[in-house]
C-alpha positions in Angstrom: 0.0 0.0 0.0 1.8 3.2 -1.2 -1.7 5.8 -0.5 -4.4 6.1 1.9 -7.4 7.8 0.8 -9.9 8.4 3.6 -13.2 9.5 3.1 -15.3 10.2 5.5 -18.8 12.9 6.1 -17.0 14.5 8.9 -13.7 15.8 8.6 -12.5 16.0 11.6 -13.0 12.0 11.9 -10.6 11.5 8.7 -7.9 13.4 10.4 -8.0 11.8 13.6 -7.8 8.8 11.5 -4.7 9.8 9.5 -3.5 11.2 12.7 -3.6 7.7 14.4 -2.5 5.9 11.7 0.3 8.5 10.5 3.3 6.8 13.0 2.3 2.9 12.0 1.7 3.3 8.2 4.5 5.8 7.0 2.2 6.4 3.5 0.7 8.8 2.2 -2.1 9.7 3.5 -4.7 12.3 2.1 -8.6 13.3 3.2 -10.8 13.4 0.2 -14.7 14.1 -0.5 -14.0 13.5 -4.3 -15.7 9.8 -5.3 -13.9 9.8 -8.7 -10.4 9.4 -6.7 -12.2 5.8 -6.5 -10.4 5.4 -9.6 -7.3 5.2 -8.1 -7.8 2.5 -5.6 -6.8 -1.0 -5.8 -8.9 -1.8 -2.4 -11.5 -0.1 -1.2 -12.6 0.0 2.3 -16.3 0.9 3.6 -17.2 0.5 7.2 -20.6 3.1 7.6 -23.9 3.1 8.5 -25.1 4.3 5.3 -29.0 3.8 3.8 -27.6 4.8 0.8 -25.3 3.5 -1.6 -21.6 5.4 -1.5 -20.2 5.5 -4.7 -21.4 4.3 -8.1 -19.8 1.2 -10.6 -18.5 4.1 -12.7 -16.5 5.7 -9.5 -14.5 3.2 -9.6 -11.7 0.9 -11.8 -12.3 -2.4 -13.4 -10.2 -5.4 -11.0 -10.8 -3.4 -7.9 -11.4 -5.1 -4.2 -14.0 -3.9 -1.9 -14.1 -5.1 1.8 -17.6 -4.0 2.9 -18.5 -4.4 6.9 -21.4 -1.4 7.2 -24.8 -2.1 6.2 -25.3 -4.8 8.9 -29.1 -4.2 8.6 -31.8 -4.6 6.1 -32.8 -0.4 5.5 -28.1 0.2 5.4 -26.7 -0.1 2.0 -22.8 0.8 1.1 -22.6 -0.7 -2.0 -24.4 0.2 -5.4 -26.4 -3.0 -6.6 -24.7 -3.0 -10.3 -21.4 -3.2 -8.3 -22.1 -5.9 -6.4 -23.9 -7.5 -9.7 -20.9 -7.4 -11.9 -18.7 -8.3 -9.1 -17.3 -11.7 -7.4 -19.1 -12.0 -4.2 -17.4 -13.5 -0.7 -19.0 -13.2 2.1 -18.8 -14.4 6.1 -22.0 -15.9 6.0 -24.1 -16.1 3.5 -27.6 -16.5 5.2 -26.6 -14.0 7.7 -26.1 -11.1 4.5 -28.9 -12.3 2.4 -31.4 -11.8 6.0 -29.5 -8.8 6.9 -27.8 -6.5 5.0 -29.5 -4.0 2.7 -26.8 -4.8 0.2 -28.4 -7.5 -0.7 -32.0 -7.4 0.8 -32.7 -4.2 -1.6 -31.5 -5.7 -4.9 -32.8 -8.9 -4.2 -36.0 -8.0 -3.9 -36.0 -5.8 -7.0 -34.6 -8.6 -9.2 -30.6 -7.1 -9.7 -29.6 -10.4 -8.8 -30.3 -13.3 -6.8 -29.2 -15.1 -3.7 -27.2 -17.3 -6.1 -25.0 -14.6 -7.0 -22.8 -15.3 -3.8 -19.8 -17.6 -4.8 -19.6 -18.6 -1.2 -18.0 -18.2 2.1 -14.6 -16.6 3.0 -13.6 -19.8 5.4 -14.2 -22.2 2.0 -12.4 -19.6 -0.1 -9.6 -19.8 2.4 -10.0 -23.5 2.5 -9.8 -23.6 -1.5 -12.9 -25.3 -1.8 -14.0 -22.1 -4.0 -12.3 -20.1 -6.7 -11.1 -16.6 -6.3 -10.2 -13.9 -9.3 -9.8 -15.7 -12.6 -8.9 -12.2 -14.3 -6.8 -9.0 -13.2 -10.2 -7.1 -14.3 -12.4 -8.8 -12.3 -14.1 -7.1 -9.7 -14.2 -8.8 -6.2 -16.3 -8.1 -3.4 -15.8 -9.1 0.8 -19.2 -8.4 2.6 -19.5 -9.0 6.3 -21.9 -8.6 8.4 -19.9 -10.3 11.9 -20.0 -14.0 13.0 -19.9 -14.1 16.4 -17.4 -17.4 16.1 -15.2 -15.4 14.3 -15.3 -12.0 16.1 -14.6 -15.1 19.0 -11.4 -16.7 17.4 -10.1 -13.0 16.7 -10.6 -11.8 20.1 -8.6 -15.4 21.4 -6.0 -14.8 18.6 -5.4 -11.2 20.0 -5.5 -12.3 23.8 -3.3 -14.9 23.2 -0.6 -13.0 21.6 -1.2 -9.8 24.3 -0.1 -12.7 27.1 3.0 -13.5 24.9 4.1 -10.0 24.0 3.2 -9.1 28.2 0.9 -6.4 26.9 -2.4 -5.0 28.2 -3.9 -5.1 31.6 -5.5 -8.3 33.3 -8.7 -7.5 35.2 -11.1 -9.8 37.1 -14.2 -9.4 36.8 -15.6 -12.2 39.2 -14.1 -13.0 42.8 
């Protein structure tokens, strides 16, 4: 990753961002408004609580990656429909996205595509049981809306390695 381009409604919350991130990344790192920078962008990120889509299939490049964890709910949507129909779809669970994210709920339900448009899981995609990219120009798609087994197997991976690095602070809860 050689650029950061954050985008957020409120300024002030980009440059925090940056501002955090400045020290650990060592990239540049720039606050933009302007969708059509999209262009530029090899992965995008989107982690909102948007009802609206956030960008359009002509913001952005062919072969791009989107990550998308907002629109958790049916009435959020990130993502604009024809993105997600011309696009290779992973996602964390696939009856969890179809049930609750507007991302799919919406264009479902107005015939974009269908729940068959998901090529599967991330855990079988990681097992290899399920093709990735075939082309550079593909577009590929991440959508999660959180697992609780693996929000639990994160939250063990970091504890465990907090013990071994002796960081962080131990606190009982129970006597």
């Amino acid at each position: 990753i050689k650029k950061l381009l954050v985008f957020d409604k409120f300024k002030e919350s980009a440059d925090r961002l940056i501002d955090d991130l400045r020290d650990q990344l060592q990239i540049e790192m720039v606050y933009t408004e302007d969708t059509s920078t999209l262009q530029e962008a090899d992965v995008i990120c989107t982690a909102t609580n948007s009802t609206a889509p956030l960008f359009t299939k002509e913001d952005i490049k062919k072969g791009v990656h989107i990550n998308s964890i907002g629109s958790f709910q049916p009435d959020m949507q990130e993502l604009d429909p024809y993105i997600i129909k011309d696009a290779k779809v992973y996602v964390d669970h696939v009856h969890s996205c179809i049930k609750e994210s507007g991302d799919f709920i919406k264009p479902i339900n107005d015939g974009v595509f269908g729940e068959d448009h998901i090529v599967g899981e991330i855990g079988n995609f990681c097992l290899g049981k399920i093709e990735g990219r075939s082309a550079n120009e593909e577009t590929t798609i991440f959508k999660s809306v959180g697992v609780a087994i693996q929000d639990y197997a994160v939250a063990t991976d970091v504890y465990e390695n907090s013990l071994k690095e002796k960081f962080g602070l131990e606190i009982e809860l129970f006597n």
